[in-house]
N, C-alpha and C positions, 0 to 999 in steps of 0.2 A: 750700869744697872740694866735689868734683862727687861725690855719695856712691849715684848710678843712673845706670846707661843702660840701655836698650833697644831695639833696630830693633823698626820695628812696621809691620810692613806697612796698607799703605792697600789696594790690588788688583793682579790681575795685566791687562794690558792689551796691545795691537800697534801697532808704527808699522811703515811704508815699511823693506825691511832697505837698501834701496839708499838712501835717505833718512839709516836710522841712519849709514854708512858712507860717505857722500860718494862719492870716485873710486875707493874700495878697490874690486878687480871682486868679483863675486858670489861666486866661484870661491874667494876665498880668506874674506869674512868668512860664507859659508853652511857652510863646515868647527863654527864654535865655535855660531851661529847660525843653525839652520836657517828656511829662511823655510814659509810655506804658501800656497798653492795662490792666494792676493794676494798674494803677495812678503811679508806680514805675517812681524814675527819677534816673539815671546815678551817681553816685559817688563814688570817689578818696577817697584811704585810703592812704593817702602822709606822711609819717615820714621823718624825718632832722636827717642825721648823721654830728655829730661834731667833730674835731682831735682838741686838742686844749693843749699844751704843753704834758705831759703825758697821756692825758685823751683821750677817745675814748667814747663820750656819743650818743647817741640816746635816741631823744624827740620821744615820744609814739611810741608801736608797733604794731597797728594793731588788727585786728579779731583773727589772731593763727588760730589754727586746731584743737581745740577740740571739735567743732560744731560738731551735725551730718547731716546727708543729710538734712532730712527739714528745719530744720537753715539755709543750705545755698539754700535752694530751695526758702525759704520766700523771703530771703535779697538778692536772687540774686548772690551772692559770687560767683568769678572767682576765680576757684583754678585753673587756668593755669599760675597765679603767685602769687608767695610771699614773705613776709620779706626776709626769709632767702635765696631764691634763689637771691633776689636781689641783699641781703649784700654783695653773692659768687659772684654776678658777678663785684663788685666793690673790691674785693679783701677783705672784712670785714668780718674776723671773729667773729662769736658769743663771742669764751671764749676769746675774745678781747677786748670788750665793757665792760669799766669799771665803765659806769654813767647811768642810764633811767634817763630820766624824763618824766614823768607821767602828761601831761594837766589834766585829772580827768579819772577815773575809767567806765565809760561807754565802754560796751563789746568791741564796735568798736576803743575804742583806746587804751585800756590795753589787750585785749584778747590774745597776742602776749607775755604776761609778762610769764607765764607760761609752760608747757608743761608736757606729760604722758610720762616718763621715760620709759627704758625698766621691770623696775617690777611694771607698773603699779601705779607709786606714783605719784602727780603732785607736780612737781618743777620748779624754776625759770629759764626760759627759759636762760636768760644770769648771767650766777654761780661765773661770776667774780665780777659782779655789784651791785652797791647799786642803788637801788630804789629810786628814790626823788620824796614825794607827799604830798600836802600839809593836814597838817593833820583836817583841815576841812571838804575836802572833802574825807580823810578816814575816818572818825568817822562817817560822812552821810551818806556815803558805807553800811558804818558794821551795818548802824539805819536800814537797808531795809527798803527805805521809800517806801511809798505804789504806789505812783506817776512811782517811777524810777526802781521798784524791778526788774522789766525784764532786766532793761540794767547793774544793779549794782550785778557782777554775781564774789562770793567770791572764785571760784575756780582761780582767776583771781589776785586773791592778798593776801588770809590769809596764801598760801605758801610761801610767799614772806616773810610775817612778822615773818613765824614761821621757816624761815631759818636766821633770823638776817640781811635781805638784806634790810631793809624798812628804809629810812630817810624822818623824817613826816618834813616837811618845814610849821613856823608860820608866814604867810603873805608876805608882800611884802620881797625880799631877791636876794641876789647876788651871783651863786655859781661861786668860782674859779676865781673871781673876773675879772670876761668876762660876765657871762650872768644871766639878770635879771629875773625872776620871779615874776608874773604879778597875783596878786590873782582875780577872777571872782566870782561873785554871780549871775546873769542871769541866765544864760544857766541851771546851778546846783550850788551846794552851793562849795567854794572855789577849784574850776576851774582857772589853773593856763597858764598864757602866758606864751611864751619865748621870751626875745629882747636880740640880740645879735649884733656887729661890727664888719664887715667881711672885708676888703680891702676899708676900709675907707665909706662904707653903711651900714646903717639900718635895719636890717629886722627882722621882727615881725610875730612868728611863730601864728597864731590867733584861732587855737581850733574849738568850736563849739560856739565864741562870733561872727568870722565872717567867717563860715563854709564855704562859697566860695563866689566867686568874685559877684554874683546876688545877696548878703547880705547885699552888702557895703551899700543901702540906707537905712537911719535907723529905716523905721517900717519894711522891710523885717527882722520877726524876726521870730523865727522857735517853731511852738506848740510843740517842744518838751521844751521850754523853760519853769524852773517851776517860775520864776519872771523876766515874759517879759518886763516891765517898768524896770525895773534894765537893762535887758539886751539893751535897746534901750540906757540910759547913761550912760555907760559903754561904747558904741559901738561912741558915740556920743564924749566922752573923747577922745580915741584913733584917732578917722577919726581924731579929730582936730591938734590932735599933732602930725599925720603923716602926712599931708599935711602940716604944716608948717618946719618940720625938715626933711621933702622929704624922709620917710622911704617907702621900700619895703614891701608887706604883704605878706606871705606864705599859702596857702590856703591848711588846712589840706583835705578837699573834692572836689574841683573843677574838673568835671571831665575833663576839658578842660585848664585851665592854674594851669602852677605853684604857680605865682603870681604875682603882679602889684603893680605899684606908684598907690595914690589915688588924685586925685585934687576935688574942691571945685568951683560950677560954679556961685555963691550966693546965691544958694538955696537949692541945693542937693548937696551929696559927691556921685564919680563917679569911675568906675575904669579907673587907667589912663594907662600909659605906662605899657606894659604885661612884664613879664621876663618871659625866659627858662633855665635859669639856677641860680646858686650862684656864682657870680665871682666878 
């Protein structure tokens, strides 16, 4: 039984807002989203710590530190926080996390898998833990596709494989027999959810299928997507069967909420009631 959660922020960071939003014109996602003076808009790099009988897992890590200045000059990057000072301030040791799970390999949610030791070697940031990722979307990693090669960056996960810490997961799957794993094709190729049962709710860790809460309508879908019609029924799937069994969604980027119930007005899905916490 899953007996903690907590969101824990990694940092706050910017992408492209025409980028986040695909074809939407500027007109309508700059109302929820303002951009800045680069078209940059505001976003949450939100990770989920889990206690759950023996286990201490964490879904995605973050950016990390191994950026240098103009990396986080482009994206924006506040390093006046991060994973790890967050973990400290919730009492969560690193060589305590015995689980990642990995949504998919893009910089901004694995970048944190890693780290530069003091001789200079990159290792896996948490040394107790096994990696959980689905092996679809590492194989697509390792393909350097041409589309995603900037964000699919191997400093970020062949340490991982070459310390024996890597469990590749094939498709849909239940670890620890608490929390589901949700395979994605939209966004990137096997891009994984998390749905878990916390004190009798729902909730539905949602990646970059529903990047934050201005996503929820289903052609807000983000040019970084490499097969947007996948990712609109995909998105389409989910909205239906969180409104009907009333789940919670976790919004890995919102830079404003954590996350929200979604309702269904007959024509649009909508976000509905906000949460601030996991209780």
């Amino acid at each position: 039984m899953i007996k903690k959660v907590i969101a824990i922020m990694d940092t706050m960071f910017a992408l492209d807002g025409g980028a986040m939003f695909g074809v939407v014109p500027k007109t309508l996602w700059s109302k929820t989203n303002p951009a800045d003076d680069k078209n940059r808009i505001d976003l949450a790099m939100r990770t989920t710590y889990i206690e759950l009988n023996d286990k201490k897992i964490l879904i995605d890590t973050g950016i990390g530190h191994k950026n240098n200045e103009k990396f986080d000059k482009i994206f924006k990057v506040n390093r006046n926080q991060d994973l790890m000072l967050n973990l400290g301030e919730n009492s969560i040791n690193a060589d305590d996390i015995t689980d990642v799970i990995i949504t998919h390999l893009h910089f901004d949610h694995a970048g944190g898998n890693t780290i530069i030791n003091e001789n200079g070697k990159l290792v896996p940031t948490f040394k107790n833990a096994t990696y959980h990722i689905q092996k679809d979307n590492f194989n697509h990693a390792m393909s350097s596709p041409i589309r995603e090669r900037a964000s699919y960056l191997k400093e970020n996960f062949l340490p991982i494989q070459e310390a024996n810490q890597l469990n590749l997961i094939d498709g849909n799957q239940t670890l620890f027999n608490e929390i589901e794993l949700i395979p994605q094709y939209g966004h990137t190729i096997g891009q994984q959810l998390v749905k878990f049962n916390f004190n009798n709710e729902t909730y539905l860790y949602t990646a970059d299928t529903i990047p934050t809460s201005s996503h929820i309508n289903i052609p807000f879908v983000m040019g970084y997507d490499i097969q947007p019609l996948i990712t609109m029924k995909e998105k389409e799937i989910l909205l239906k069967q969180a409104v009907e069994e009333n789940w919670t969604l976790l919004y890995e980027h919102d830079p404003f909420i954590m996350g929200s119930k979604v309702i269904f007005d007959g024509k649009k899905y909508k976000k509905g009631k906000e949460v601030t916490d996991v209780d």
